[in-house]
Short mmCIF file of the C-alpha atoms (twelve columns), coordinates in Angstrom:
data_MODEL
# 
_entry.id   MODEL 
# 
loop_
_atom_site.group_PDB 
_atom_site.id 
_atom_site.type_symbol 
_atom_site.label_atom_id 
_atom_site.label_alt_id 
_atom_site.label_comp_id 
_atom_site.label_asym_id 
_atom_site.label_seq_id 
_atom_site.Cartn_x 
_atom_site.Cartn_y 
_atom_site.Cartn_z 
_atom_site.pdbx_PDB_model_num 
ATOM 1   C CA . UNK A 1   -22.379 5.174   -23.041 1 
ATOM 2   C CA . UNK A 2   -19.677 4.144   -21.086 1 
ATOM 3   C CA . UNK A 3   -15.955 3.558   -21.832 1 
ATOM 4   C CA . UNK A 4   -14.279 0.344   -21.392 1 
ATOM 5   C CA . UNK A 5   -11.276 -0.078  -19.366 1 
ATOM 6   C CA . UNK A 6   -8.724  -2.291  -18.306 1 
ATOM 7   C CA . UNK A 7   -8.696  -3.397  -14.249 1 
ATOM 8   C CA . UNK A 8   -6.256  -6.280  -12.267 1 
ATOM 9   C CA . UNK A 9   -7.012  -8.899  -10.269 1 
ATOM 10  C CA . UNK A 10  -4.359  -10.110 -7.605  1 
ATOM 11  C CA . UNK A 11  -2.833  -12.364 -9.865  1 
ATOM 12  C CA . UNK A 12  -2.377  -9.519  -12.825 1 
ATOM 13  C CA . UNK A 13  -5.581  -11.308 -15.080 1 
ATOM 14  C CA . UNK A 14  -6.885  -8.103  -17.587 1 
ATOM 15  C CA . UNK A 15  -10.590 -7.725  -16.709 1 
ATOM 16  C CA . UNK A 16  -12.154 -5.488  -18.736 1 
ATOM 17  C CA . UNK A 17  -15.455 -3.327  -17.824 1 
ATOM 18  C CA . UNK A 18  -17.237 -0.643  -18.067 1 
ATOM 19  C CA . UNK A 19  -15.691 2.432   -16.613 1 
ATOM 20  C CA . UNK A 20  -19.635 3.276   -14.601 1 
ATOM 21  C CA . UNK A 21  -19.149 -0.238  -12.846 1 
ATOM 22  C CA . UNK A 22  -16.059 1.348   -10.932 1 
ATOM 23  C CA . UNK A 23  -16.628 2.244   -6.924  1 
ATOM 24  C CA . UNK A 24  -14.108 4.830   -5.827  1 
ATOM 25  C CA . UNK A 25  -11.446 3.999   -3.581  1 
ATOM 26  C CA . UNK A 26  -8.689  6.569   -1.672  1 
ATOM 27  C CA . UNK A 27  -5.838  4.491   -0.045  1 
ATOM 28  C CA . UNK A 28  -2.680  5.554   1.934   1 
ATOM 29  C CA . UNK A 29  0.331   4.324   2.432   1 
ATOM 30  C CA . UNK A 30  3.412   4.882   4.463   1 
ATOM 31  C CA . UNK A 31  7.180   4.509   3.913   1 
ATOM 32  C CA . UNK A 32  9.386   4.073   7.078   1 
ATOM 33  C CA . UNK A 33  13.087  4.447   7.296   1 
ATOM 34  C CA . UNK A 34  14.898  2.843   9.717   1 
ATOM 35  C CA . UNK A 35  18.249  4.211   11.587  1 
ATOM 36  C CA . UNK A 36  20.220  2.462   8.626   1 
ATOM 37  C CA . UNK A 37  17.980  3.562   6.017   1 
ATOM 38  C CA . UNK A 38  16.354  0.494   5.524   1 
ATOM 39  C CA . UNK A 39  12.691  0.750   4.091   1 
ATOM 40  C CA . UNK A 40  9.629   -1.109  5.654   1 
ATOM 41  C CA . UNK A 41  7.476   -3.664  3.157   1 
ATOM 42  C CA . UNK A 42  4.638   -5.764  4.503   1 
ATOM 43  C CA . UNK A 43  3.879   -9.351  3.026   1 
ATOM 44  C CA . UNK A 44  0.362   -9.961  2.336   1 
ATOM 45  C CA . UNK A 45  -0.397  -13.613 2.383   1 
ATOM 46  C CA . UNK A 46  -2.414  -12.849 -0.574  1 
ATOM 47  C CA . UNK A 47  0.541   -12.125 -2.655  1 
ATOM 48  C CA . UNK A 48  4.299   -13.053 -3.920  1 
ATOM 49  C CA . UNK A 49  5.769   -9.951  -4.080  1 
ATOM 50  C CA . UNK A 50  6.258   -7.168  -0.995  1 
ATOM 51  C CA . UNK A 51  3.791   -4.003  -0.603  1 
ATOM 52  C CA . UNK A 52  4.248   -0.988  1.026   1 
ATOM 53  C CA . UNK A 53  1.868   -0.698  4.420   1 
ATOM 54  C CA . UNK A 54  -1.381  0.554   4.520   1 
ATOM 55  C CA . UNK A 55  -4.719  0.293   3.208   1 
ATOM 56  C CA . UNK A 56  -8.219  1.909   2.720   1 
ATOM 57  C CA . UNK A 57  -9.518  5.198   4.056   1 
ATOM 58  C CA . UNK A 58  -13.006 4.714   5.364   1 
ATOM 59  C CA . UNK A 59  -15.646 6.847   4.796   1 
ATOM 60  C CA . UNK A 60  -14.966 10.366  7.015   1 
ATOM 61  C CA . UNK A 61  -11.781 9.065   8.268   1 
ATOM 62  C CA . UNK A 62  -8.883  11.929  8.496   1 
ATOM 63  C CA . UNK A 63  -5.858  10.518  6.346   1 
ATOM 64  C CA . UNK A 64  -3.349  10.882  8.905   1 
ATOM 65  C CA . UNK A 65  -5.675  8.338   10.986  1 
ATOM 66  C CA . UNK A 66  -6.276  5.963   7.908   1 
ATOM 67  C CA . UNK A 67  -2.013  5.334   7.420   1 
ATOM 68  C CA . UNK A 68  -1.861  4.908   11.599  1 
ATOM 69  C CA . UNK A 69  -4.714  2.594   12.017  1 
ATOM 70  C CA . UNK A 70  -3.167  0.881   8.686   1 
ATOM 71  C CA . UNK A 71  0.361   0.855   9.083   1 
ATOM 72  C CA . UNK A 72  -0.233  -0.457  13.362  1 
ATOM 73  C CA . UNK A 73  -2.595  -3.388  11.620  1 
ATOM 74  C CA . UNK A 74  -0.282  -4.798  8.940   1 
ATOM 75  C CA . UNK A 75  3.494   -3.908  11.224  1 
ATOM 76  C CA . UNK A 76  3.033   -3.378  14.791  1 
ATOM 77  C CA . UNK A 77  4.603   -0.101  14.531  1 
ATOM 78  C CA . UNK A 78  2.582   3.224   15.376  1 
ATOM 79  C CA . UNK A 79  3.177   6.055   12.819  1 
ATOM 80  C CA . UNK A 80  2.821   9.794   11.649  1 
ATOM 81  C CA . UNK A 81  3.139   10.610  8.172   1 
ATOM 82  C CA . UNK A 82  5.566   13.840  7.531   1 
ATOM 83  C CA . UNK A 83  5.903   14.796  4.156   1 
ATOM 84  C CA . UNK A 84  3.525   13.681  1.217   1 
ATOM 85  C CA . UNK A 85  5.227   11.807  -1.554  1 
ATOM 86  C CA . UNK A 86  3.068   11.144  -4.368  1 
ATOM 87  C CA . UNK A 87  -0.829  10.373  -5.397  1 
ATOM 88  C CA . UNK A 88  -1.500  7.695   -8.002  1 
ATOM 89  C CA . UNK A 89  -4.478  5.670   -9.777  1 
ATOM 90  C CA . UNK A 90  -4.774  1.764   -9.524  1 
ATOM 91  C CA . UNK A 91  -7.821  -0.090  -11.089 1 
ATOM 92  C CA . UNK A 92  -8.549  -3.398  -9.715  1 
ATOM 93  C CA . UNK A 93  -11.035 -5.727  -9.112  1 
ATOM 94  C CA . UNK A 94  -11.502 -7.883  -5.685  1 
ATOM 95  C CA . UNK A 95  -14.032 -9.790  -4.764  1 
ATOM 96  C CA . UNK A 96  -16.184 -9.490  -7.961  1 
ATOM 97  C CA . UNK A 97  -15.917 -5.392  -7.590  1 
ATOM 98  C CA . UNK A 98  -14.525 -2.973  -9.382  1 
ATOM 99  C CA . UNK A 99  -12.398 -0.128  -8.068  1 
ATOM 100 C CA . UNK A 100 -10.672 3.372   -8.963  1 
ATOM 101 C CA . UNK A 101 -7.858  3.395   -6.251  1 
ATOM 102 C CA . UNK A 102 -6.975  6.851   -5.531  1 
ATOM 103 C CA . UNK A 103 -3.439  6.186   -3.864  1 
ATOM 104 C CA . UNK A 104 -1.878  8.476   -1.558  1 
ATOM 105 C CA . UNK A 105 2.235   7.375   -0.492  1 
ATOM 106 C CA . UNK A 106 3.178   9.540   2.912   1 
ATOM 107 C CA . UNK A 107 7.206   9.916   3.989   1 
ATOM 108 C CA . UNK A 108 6.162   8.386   7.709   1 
ATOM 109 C CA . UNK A 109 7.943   8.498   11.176  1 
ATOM 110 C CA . UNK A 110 7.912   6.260   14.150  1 
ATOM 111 C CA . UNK A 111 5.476   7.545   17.233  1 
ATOM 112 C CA . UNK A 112 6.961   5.005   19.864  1 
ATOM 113 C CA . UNK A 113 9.598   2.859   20.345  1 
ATOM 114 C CA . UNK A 114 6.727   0.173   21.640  1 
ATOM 115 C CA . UNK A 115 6.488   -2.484  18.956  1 
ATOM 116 C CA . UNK A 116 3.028   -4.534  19.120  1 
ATOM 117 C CA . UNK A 117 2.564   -7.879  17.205  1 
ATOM 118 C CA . UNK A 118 0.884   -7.715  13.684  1 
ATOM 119 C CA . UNK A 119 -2.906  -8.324  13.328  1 
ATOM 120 C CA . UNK A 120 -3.202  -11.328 11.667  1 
ATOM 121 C CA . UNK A 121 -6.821  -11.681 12.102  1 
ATOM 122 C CA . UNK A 122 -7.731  -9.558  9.232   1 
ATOM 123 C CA . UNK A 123 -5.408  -11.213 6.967   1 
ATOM 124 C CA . UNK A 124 -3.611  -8.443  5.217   1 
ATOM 125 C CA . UNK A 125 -0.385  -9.193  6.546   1 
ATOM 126 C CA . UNK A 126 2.110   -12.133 7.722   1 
ATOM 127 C CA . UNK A 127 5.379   -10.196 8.125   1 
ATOM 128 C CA . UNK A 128 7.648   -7.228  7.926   1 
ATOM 129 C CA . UNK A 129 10.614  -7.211  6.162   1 
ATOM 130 C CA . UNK A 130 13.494  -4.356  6.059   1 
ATOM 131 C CA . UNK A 131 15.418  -3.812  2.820   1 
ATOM 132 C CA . UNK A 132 18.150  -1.926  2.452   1 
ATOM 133 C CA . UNK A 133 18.556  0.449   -1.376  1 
ATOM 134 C CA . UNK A 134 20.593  -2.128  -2.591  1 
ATOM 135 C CA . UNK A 135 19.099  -4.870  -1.880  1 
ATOM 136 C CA . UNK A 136 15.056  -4.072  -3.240  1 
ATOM 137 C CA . UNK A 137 14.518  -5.929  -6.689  1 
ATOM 138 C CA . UNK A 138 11.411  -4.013  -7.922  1 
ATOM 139 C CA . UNK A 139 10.503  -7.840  -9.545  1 
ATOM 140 C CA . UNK A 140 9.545   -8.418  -5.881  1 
ATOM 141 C CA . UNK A 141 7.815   -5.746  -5.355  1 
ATOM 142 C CA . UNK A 142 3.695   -5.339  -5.721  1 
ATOM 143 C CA . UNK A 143 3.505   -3.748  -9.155  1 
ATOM 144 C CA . UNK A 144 1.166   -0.820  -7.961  1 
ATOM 145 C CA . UNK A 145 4.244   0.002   -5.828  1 
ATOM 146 C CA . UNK A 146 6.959   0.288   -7.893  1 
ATOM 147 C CA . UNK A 147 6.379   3.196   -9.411  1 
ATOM 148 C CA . UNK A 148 6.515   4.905   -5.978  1 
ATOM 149 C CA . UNK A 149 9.998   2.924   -4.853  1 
ATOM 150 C CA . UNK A 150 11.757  4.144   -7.804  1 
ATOM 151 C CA . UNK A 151 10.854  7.814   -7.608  1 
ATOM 152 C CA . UNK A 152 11.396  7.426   -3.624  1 
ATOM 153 C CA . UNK A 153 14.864  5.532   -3.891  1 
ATOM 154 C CA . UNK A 154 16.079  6.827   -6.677  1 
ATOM 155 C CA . UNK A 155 16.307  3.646   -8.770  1 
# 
């Protein structure tokens, strides 16, 4: 028998299911600091608040590949990841699935000074934004990431 658990949609509904519906996920994500120490969010269309880049790891795909391909998709910036941060959990549900997000937050660095536009066309992101410390309000921040911008920051 299977345990019940609580996942989120995008607008923070409860959904509760059984835990042997869940599909495994792994995720990365990146956090870039700029010259002034400014951090790097990406707004999703699909959401109020800010995330921090990246996305899915597909099947086989080396990790360090995953946050480049990500991060280059959602920012137009080309990245390396240089120091691992933290791994987290996040259950959601999208698209009437269920998921156990394995989340993995890289420290990442800039490859190239080349800037290319952000990929639109797969509708994960509309625009970058730099924040400086004092000026992030976790409140507008994507509650999966908080967690990692306060232990990151220092907040």
């Amino acid at each position: 028998m299977s345990k019940t658990i609580i996942a989120y949609d995008i607008f923070r509904k409860e959904w509760p299911i059984l835990a042997d519906k869940l599909n495994w996920r792994v995720s990365v994500y990146g956090l870039l600091k700029n010259s002034n120490k400014d951090i790097l969010f990406q707004k999703n269309p699909q959401f109020d608040e800010l995330n921090i880049p990246g996305g899915g790891v597909e099947r086989g795909e080396d990790l360090s590949v995953a946050l480049s391909r990500e991060f280059l998709e959602e920012t137009g910036y080309s990245v390396k990841p240089t120091r691992l941060l933290d791994v987290s959990q996040n259950l959601f549900t999208f698209d009437n699935q269920y998921f156990q997000n394995i989340c993995i937050f890289y420290e990442v660095v800039t490859t190239s000074d080349k800037i290319i536009g952000i990929d639109k066309a797969d509708g994960d992101s509309e625009a970058i934004v730099w924040l400086n410390k004092k000026n992030i309000q976790l409140k507008n921040i994507q509650p999966i990431f908080q967690n990692i911008i306060k232990q990151y920051l220092c907040l």
